[in-house]
C-alpha positions as CSV (number, residue, x, y, z in Angstrom):
1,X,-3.6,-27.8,-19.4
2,X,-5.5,-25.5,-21.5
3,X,-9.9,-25.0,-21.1
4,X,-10.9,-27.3,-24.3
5,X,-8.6,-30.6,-22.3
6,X,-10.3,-30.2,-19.5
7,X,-13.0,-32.4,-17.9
8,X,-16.7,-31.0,-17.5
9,X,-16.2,-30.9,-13.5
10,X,-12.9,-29.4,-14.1
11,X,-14.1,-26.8,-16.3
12,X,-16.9,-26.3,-14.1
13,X,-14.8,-25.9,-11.1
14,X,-12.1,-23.3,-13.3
15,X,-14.7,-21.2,-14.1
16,X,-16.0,-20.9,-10.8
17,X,-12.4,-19.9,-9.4
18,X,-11.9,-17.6,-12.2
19,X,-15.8,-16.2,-10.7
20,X,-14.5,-15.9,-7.3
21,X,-10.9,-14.8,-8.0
22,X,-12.4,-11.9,-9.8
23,X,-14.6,-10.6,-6.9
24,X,-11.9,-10.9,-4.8
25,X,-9.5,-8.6,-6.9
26,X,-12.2,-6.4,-8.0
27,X,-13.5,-5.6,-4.1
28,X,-9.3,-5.4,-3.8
29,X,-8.8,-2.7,-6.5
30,X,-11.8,-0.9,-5.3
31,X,-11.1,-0.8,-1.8
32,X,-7.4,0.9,-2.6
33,X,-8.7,3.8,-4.2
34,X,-11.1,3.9,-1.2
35,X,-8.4,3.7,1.3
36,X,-5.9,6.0,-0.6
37,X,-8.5,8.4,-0.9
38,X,-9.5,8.4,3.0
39,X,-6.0,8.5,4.2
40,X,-5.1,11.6,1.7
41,X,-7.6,13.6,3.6
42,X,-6.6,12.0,6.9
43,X,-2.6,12.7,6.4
44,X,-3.3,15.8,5.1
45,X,-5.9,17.0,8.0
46,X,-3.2,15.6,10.4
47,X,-0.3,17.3,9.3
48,X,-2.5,21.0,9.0
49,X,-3.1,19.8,12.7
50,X,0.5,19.5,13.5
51,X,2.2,22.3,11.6
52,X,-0.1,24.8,13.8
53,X,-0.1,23.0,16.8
54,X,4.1,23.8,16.9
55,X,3.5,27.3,15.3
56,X,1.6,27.9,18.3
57,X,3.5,26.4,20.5
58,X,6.3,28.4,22.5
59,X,9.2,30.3,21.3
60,X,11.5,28.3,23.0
61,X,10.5,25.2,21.6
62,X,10.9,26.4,18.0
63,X,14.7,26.0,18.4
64,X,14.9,22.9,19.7
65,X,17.1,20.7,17.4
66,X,15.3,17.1,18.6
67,X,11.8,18.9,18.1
68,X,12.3,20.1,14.7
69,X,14.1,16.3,14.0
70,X,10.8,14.5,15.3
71,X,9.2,16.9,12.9
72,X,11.0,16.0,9.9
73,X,10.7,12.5,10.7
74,X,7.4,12.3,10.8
75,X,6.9,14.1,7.9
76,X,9.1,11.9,6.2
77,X,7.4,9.1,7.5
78,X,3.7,10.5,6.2
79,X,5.0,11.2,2.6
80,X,6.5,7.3,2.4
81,X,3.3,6.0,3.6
82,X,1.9,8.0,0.9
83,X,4.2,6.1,-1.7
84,X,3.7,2.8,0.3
85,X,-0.6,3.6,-0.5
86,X,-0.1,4.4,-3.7
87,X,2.1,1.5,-4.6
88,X,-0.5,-0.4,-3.1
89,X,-3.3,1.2,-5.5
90,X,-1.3,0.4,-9.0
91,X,0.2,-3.1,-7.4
92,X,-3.7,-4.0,-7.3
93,X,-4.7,-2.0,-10.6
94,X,-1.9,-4.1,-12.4
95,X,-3.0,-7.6,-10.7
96,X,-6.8,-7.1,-11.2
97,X,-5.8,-5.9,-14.8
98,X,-3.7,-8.9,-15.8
99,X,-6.4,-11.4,-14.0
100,X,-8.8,-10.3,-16.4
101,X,-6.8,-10.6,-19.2
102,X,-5.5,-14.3,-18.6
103,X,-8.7,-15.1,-17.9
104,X,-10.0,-14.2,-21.0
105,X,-7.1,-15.4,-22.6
106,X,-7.5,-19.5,-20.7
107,X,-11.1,-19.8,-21.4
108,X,-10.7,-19.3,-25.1
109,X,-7.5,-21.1,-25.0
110,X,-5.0,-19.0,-25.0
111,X,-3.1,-20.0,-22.0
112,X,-3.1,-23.0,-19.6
113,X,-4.0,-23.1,-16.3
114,X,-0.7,-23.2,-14.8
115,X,0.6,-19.8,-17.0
116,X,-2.7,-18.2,-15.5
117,X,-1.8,-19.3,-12.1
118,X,1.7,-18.6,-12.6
119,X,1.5,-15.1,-14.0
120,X,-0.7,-14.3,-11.2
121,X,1.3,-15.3,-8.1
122,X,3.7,-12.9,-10.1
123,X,1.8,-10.2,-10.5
124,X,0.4,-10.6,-6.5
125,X,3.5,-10.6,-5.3
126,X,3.8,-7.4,-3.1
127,X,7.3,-6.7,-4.4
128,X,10.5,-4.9,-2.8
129,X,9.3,-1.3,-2.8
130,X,5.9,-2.4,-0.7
131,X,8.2,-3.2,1.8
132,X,10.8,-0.7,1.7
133,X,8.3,1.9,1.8
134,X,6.4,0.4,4.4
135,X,9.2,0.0,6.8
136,X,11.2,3.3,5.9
137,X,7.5,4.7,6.9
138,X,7.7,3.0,10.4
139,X,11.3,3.7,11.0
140,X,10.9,7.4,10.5
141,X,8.2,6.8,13.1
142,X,10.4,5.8,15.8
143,X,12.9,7.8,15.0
144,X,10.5,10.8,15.6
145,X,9.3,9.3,19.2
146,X,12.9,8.8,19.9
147,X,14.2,12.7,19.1
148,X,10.7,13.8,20.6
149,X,11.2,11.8,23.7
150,X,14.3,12.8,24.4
151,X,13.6,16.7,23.7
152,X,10.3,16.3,26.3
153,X,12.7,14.6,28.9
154,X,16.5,16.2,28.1
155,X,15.4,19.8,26.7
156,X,18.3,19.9,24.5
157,X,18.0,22.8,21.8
């Protein structure tokens, strides 16, 4: 149904979601650049922390095989949560983006209400790669408890 068909109350109440809907996204958008920024500096602080915390750590645990695994892992893990933030930050660029556009674009009647609502469940969607890098972040998280673990408890080199 496009804005012109619609009753007073219905416009009235459209207009008010559109409102709403575009607080929402825009404390969204703005809150991902927020969050990317502040873990950026946290990763990075962290992984200063850990790079000198095993340089200084004893010779003999600089060969150990599970130790430099756990490592790598967690490594791994930081820079896919990287991705998995900034994936985040254009997945909510693009949806705040296209709301404003098909909003624009319903009330002068451009589009109905059910391409506007269509095209964003679409566009929120979080999408394969959220997920893949999200869990290939966690993953490489156990897998560095799991080669730290059994370095602290079987010493293997």
């Amino acid at each position: 149904m496009n804005f012109a068909d619609m009753q007073e109350p219905k416009k009235n109440s459209s207009l008010g979601f559109l409102d709403k809907r575009w607080e929402r996204l825009n404390a969204w958008f703005n809150a991902e650049w927020e969050n990317a920024a502040k873990y950026l500096f946290l990763t990075n602080a962290g992984g200063a922390v850990a790079v000198l915390s095993f340089l200084g750590a004893s010779k003999d645990l600089r060969g150990n095989c599970c130790l430099a695994l756990a490592l790598l892992a967690f490594a791994v893990g930081v820079i896919l949560l990287g991705a998995f933030r900034a994936h985040l930050v254009h997945k909510s660029a693009d949806t705040y983006v296209g709301w404003a556009k098909d909003a624009d674009l319903f009330v002068t009647n451009q589009l109905t209400w059910e391409k506007l609502i269509e095209n964003h469940e679409r566009r929120a969607a979080i999408g394969a790669w959220g997920y893949i890098f999200g869990y290939a972040s966690f993953t490489c998280f156990i897998l560095g408890v799991v080669c730290g673990g059994f370095a602290l408890f079987f010493g293997t080199a």
